[in-house]
N, C-alpha and C positions, 0 to 999 in steps of 0.2 A: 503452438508457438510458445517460448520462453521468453518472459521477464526477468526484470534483476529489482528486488527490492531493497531498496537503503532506508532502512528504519534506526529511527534515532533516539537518544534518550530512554524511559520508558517501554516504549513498543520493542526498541534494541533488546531489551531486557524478556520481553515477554517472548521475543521471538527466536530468541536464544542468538543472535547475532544480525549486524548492522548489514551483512550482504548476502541479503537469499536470492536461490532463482525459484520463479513459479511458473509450472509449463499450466496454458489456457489452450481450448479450445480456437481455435482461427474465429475473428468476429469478436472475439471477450471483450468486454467495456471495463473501465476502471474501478466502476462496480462491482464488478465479476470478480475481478482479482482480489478484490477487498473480501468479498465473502467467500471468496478460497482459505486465504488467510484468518479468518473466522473463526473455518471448522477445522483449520491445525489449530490455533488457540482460543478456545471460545471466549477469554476474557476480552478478548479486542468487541466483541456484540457490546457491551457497556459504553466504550469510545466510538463511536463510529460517527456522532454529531461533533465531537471535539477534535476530530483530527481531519485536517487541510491533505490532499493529494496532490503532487505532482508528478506529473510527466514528462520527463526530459525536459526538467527544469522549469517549467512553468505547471501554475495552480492548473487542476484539471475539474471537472466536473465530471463525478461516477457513472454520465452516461456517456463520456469521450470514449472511443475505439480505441485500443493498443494494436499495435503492431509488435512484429516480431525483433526481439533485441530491444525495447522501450525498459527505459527506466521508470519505475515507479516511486517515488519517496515520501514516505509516511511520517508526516509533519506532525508532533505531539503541540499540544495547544503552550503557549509561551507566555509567562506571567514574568512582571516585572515592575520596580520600578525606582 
């Protein structure tokens, strides 16, 4: 199956651009995708507690299923004030 990843900020940067696709195995969890995305850059293994996932627009948890054509969007941690 393929994904579309929207990485913003930060990760945009590491990942050399805000819209990649990543093809998964059928069954991949959003875990899965995440450590696809890993072993293209392995600096994301340091982030992986400070960044929020979504899934077609709502927060996901890394062991939610993807589906085929799902958006993933790789939330960098947001400081402010």
């Amino acid at each position: 199956m393929r994904i579309g990843i929207a990485a913003f900020a930060g990760l945009r940067e590491l990942l050399g651009g805000s819209d990649l696709n990543l093809d998964l195995p059928a069954g991949a969890c959003v875990g899965d995708a995440w450590s696809a995305l890993e072993l293209r850059q392995p600096a994301l293994v340091s982030l992986a507690a400070s960044t929020r996932l979504a899934r077609n627009g709502r927060v996901a948890s890394r062991e939610e299923v993807l589906s085929d054509g799902d958006e993933l969007a790789l939330l960098p941690p947001v400081g402010g004030g």
